[in-house]
C-alpha positions as CSV (number, residue, x, y, z in Angstrom):
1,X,8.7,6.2,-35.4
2,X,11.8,8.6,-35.3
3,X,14.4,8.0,-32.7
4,X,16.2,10.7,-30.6
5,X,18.7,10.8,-33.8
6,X,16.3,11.4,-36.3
7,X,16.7,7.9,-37.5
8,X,14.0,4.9,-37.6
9,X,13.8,2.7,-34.8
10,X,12.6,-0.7,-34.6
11,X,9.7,-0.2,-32.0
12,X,10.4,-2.4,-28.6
13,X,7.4,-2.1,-26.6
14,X,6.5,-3.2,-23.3
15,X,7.2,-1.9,-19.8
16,X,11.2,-1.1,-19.9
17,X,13.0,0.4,-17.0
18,X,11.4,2.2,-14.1
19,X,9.0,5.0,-14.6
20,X,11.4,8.1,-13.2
21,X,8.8,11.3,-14.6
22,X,5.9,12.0,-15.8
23,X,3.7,14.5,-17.1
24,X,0.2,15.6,-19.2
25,X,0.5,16.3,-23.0
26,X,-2.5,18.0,-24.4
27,X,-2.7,18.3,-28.0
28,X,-5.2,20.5,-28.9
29,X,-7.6,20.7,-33.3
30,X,-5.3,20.6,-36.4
31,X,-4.9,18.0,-39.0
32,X,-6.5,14.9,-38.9
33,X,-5.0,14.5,-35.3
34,X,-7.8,16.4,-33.7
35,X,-7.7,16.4,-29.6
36,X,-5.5,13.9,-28.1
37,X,-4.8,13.5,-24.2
38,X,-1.7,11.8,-23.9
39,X,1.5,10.8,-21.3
40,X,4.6,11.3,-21.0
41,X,7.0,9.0,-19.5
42,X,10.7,9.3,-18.6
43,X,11.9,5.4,-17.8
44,X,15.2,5.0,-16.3
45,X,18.1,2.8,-18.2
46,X,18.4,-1.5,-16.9
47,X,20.9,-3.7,-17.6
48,X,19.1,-4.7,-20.9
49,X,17.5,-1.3,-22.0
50,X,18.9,2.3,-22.2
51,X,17.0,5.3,-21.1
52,X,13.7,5.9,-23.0
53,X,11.0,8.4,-23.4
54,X,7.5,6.9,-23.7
55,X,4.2,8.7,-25.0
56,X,1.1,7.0,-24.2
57,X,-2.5,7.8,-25.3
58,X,-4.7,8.4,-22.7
59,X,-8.4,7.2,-22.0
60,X,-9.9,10.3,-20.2
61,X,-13.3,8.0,-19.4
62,X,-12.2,4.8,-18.7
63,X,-8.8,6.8,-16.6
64,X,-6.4,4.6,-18.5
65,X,-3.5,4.2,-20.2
66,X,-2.6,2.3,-24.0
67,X,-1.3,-1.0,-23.5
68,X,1.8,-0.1,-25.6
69,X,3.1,3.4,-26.3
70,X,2.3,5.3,-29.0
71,X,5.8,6.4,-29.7
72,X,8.9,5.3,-27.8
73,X,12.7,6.9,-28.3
74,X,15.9,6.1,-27.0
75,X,17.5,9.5,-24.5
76,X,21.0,7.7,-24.6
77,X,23.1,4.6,-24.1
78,X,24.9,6.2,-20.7
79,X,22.4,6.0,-17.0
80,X,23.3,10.0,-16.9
81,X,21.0,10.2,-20.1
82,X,17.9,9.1,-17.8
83,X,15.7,11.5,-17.7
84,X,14.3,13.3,-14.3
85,X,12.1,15.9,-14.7
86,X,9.8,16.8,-17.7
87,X,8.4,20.2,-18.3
88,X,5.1,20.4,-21.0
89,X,4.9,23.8,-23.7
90,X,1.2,25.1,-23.0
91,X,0.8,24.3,-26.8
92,X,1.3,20.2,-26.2
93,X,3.9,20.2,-29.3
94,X,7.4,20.7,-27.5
95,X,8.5,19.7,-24.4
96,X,11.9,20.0,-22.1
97,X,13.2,16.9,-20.1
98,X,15.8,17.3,-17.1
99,X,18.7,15.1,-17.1
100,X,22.2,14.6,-14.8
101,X,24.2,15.9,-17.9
102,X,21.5,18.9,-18.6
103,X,18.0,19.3,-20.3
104,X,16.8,18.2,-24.0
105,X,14.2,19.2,-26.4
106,X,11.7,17.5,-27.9
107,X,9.4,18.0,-30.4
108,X,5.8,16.2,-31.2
109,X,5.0,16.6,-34.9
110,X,2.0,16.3,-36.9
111,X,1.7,15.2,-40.4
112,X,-1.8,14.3,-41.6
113,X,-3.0,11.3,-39.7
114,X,0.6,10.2,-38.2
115,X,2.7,11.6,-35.1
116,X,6.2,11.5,-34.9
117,X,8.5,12.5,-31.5
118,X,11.8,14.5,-32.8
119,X,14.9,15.9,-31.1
120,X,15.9,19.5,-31.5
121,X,19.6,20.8,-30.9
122,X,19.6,23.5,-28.2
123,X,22.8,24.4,-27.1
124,X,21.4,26.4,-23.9
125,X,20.4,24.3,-22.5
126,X,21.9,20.6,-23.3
127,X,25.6,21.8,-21.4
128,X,23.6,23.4,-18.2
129,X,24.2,20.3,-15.6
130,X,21.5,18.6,-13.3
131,X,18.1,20.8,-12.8
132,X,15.9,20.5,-10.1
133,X,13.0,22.5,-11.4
134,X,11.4,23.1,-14.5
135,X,8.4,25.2,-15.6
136,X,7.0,27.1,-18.5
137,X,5.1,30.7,-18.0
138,X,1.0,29.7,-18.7
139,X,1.6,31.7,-22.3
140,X,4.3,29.9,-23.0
141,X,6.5,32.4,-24.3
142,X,9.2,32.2,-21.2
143,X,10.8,29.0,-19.7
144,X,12.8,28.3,-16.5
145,X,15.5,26.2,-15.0
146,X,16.7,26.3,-11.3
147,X,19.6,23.9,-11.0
148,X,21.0,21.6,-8.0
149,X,23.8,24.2,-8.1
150,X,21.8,27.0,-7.2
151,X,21.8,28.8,-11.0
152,X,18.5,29.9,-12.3
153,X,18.1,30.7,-15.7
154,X,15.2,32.6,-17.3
155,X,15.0,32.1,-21.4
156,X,12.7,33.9,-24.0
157,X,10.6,30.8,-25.4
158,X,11.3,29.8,-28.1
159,X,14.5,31.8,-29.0
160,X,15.9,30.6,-25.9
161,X,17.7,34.3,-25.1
162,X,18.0,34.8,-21.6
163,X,15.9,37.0,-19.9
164,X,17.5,36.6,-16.4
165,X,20.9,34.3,-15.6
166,X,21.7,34.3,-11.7
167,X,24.4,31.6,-10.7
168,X,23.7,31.8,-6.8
169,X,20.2,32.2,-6.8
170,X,19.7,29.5,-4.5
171,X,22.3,27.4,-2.5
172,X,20.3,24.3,-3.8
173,X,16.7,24.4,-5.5
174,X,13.7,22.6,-3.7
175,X,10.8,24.6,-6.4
176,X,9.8,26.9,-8.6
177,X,6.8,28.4,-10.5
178,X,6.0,31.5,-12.5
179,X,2.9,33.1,-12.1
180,X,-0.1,33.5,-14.3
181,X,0.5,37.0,-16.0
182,X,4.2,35.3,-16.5
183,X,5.3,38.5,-14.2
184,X,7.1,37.0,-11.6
185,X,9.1,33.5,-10.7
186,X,8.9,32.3,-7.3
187,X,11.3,29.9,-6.5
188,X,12.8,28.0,-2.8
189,X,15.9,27.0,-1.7
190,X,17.0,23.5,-0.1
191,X,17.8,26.0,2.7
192,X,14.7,26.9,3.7
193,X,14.9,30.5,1.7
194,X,12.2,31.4,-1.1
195,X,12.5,34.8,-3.4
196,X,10.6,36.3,-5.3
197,X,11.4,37.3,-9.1
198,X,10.7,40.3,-11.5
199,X,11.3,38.0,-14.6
200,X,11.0,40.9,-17.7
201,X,13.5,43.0,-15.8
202,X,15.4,40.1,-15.0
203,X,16.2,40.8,-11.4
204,X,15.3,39.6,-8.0
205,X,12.2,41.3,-6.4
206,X,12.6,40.0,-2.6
207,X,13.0,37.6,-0.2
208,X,10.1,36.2,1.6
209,X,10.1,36.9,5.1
210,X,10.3,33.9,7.3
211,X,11.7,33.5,10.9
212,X,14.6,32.0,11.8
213,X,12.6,28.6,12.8
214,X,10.7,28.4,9.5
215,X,11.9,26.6,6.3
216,X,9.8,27.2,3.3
217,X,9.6,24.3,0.9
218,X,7.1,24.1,-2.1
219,X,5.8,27.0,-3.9
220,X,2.9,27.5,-6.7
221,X,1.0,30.3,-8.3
222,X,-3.1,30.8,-8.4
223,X,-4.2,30.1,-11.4
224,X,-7.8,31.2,-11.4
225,X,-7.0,34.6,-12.6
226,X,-8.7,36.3,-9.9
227,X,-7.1,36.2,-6.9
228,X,-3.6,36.7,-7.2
229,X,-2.2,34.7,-4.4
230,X,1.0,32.3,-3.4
231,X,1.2,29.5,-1.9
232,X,3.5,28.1,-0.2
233,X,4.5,25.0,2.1
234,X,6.1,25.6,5.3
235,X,7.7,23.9,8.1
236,X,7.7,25.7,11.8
237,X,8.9,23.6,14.6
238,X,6.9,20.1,14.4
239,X,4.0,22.1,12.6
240,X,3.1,21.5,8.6
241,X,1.6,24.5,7.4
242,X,0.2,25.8,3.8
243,X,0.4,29.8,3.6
244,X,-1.0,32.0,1.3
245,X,0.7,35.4,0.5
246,X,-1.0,38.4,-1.3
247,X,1.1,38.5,-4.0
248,X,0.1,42.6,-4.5
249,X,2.6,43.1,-1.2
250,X,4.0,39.6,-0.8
251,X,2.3,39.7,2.8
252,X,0.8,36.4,4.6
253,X,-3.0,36.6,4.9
254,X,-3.7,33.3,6.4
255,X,-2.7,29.6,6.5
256,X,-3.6,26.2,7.0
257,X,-2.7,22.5,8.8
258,X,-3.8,20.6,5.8
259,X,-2.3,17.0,5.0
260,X,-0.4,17.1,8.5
261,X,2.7,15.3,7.5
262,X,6.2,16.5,5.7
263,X,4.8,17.6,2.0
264,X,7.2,16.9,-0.9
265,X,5.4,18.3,-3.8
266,X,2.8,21.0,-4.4
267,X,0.7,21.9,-7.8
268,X,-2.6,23.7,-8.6
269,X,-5.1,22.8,-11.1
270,X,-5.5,24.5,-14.2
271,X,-8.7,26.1,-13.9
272,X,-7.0,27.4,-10.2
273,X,-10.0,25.5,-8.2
274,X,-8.3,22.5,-6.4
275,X,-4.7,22.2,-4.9
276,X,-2.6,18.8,-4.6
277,X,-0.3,18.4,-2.1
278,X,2.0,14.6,-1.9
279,X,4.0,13.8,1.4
280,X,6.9,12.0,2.3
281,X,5.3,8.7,3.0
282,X,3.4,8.4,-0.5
283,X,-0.5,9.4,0.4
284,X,-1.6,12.8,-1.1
285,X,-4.6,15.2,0.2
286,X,-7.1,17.5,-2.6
287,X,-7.5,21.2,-1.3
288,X,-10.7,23.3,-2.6
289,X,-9.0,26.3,-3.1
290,X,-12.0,28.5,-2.5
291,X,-13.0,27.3,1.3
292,X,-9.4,25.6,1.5
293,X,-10.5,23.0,3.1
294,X,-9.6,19.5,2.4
295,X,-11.6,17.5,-0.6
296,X,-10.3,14.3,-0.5
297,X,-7.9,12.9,0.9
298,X,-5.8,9.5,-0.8
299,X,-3.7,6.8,1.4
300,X,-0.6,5.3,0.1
301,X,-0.6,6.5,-3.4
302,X,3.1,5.6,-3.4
303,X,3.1,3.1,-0.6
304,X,5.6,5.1,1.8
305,X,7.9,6.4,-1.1
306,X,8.0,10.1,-0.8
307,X,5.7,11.5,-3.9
308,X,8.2,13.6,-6.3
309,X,5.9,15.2,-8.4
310,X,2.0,15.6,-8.9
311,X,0.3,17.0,-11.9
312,X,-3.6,17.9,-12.6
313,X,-4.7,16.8,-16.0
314,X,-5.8,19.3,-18.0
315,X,-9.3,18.4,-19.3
316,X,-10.5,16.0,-16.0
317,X,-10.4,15.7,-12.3
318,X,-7.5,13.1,-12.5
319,X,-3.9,13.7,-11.0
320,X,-0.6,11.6,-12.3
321,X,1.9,11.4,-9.6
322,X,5.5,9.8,-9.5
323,X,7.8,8.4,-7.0
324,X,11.5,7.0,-7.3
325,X,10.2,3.9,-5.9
326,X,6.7,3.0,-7.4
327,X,6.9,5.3,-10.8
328,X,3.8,6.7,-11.8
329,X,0.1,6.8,-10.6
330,X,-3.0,8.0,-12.3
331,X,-5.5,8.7,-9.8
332,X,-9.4,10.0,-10.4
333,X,-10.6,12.2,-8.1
334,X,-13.5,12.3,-6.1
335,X,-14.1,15.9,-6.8
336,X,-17.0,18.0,-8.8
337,X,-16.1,18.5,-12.2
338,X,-16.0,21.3,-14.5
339,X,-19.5,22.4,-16.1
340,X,-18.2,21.8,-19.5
341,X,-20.1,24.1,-22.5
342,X,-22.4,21.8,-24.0
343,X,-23.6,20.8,-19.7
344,X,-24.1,25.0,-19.9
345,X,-25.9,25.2,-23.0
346,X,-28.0,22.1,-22.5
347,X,-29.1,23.7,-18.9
348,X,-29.7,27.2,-20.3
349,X,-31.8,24.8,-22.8
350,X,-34.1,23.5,-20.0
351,X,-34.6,26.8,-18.2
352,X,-35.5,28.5,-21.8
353,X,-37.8,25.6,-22.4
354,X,-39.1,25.7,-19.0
355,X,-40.0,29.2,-19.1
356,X,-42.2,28.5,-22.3
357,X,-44.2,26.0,-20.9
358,X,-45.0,28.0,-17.7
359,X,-45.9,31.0,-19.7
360,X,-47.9,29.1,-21.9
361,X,-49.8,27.3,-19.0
362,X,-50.2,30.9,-17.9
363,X,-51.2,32.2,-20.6
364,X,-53.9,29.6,-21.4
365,X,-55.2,29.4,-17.8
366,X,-55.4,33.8,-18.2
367,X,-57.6,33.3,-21.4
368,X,-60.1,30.9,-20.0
369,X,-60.9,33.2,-17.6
């Protein structure tokens, strides 16, 4: 195992320090490796540990984790070194993690049958302070930061040149997510603002119209490739609402009253099919996208501790969520699943098969008459 210094570690395994982020790694072919599903976690610093970074294999059937993490490396001796936010490369080999001092790099790398978890030296982004949000374009080939001081920064991935460096984008950030065609950025303000971003030109598109009793909050991008839409949380008054915009004209074409309590996180499945939204008092509701409508609906996820981040994972209907309180949760849904491609083979199998035999009975009842 390689430490966050590039030197070996003694491995110290074991639950250490409260669970402060999490996040899907999906490792996909190459080497002897193959397909692994694994976890992320960011553990906070106790009196008898420093700040780690945990990576656990993960048991798609059984929905569990490893006992003991697969790798395990130290972020720093100092509780600033903690990280709070961790953002996953589309490939599964890097990924970013947000801490108070400003965001590090890691790398996953493969030799033969063995994985090791490296550091990388980036200078843009270790010096850049606190981050709220972090998020990677679907292609991977942009990345962004929107910071607790308002600064969003928009890097080529993975040169790291800026594409689009705006210190008062925001007063504060609340979210942030670019779209699927990586065109534009949307991101929201602890203010209540949202605006929109043109991210290859590197300017700001608009502002999303709201009135002056409105406060949007979360934000995320379809991600079914068909219908372009955004959605967004928003509070009017004592109402909860989810809207979706068209994002062709950046108008409202409906909304919704669907977990009807203060949300605190927003995210969209992969596949674009289901959306997750977590509230301030820990339970967390499933949207069918298509009917937007309300799936499932899960209680005291978090026991009362407001849910700080929700992720799909990216091969099953299972969600990881965190809180400051309780850590992490991996939760299976109650949800269809995807048809995967041996389901769609197998069943254009039966109908092939089927087809003979009824021709066949067909054709043998036509003869004997």
């Amino acid at each position: 195992m390689t430490g966050a210094d590039g030197e070996e570690e003694a491995p110290a395994w074991g639950v250490v320090g409260n669970v402060t982020c999490a996040a899907w790694v999906w490792r996909r072919g190459g080497g002897g490796i193959g397909n692994r599903l694994l976890v992320v976690y960011g553990r906070a610093g106790t009196a008898s540990s420093p700040p780690l970074l945990d990576l656990f294999p993960f048991d798609a059937r059984a929905c569990t984790l490893a006992s003991e993490p697969l790798l395990r490396v130290t972020m720093g001796e100092e509780v600033d070194d903690a990280p709070h936010a961790i953002a996953v490369h589309p490939g599964g080999d890097q990924f970013v993690c947000a801490t108070a001092k400003g965001c590090r790099l890691f790398k996953l790398v493969y030799e033969d049958f063995s994985m090791n978890l490296i550091a990388v030296d980036s200078p843009p982004l270790q010096s850049v302070g606190p981050q709220r949000c972090l998020a990677f374009s679907t292609d991977g080939a942009k990345f962004a930061i929107g910071g607790e001081d308002g600064h969003l920064r928009i890097f080529r991935w993975p040169s790291l040149s800026l594409l689009l460096d705006e210190r008062k984008a925001h007063k504060s950030f609340r979210d942030m997510d670019i779209s699927l065609d990586s065109e534009f950025l949307a991101s929201t303000s602890t203010d209540g603002s949202a605006r929109i971003w043109k991210i290859d030109e590197g300017v700001p598109l608009l502002n999303l119209t709201r009135s002056s009793d409105e406060k949007i909050e979360c934000c995320c991008f379809s991600r079914d490739g068909k219908k372009p839409f955004l959605f967004c949380t928003l509070v009017k008054g004592n109402d909860i609402l989810t809207v979706v915009l068209d994002i062709c004209n950046w108008k409202r074409i409906g909304y919704k009253r669907l977990l009807r309590k203060p949300i605190s996180t927003l995210s969209v499945s992969l596949d674009g099919k289901y959306l997750a939204l977590g509230s301030r008092d820990g339970d967390c509701c499933v949207v069918d996208v298509k009917t937007m409508q309300v799936s499932q609906l899960i209680k005291k996820v978090h026991l009362g501790s407001p849910i700080s981040s929700i992720e799909f994972c990216p091969t099953e209907r299972i969600v990881i969520s965190t809180s400051h309180q309780w850590g992490a949760e991996v939760t299976k849904l109650d949800v269809p699943a995807d048809w995967r491609v041996w389901q769609i083979w197998l069943l254009l199998l039966s109908f092939f098969v089927v087809s003979a035999i009824v021709f066949y009975m067909f054709f043998k009842h036509t003869t004997l008459l």
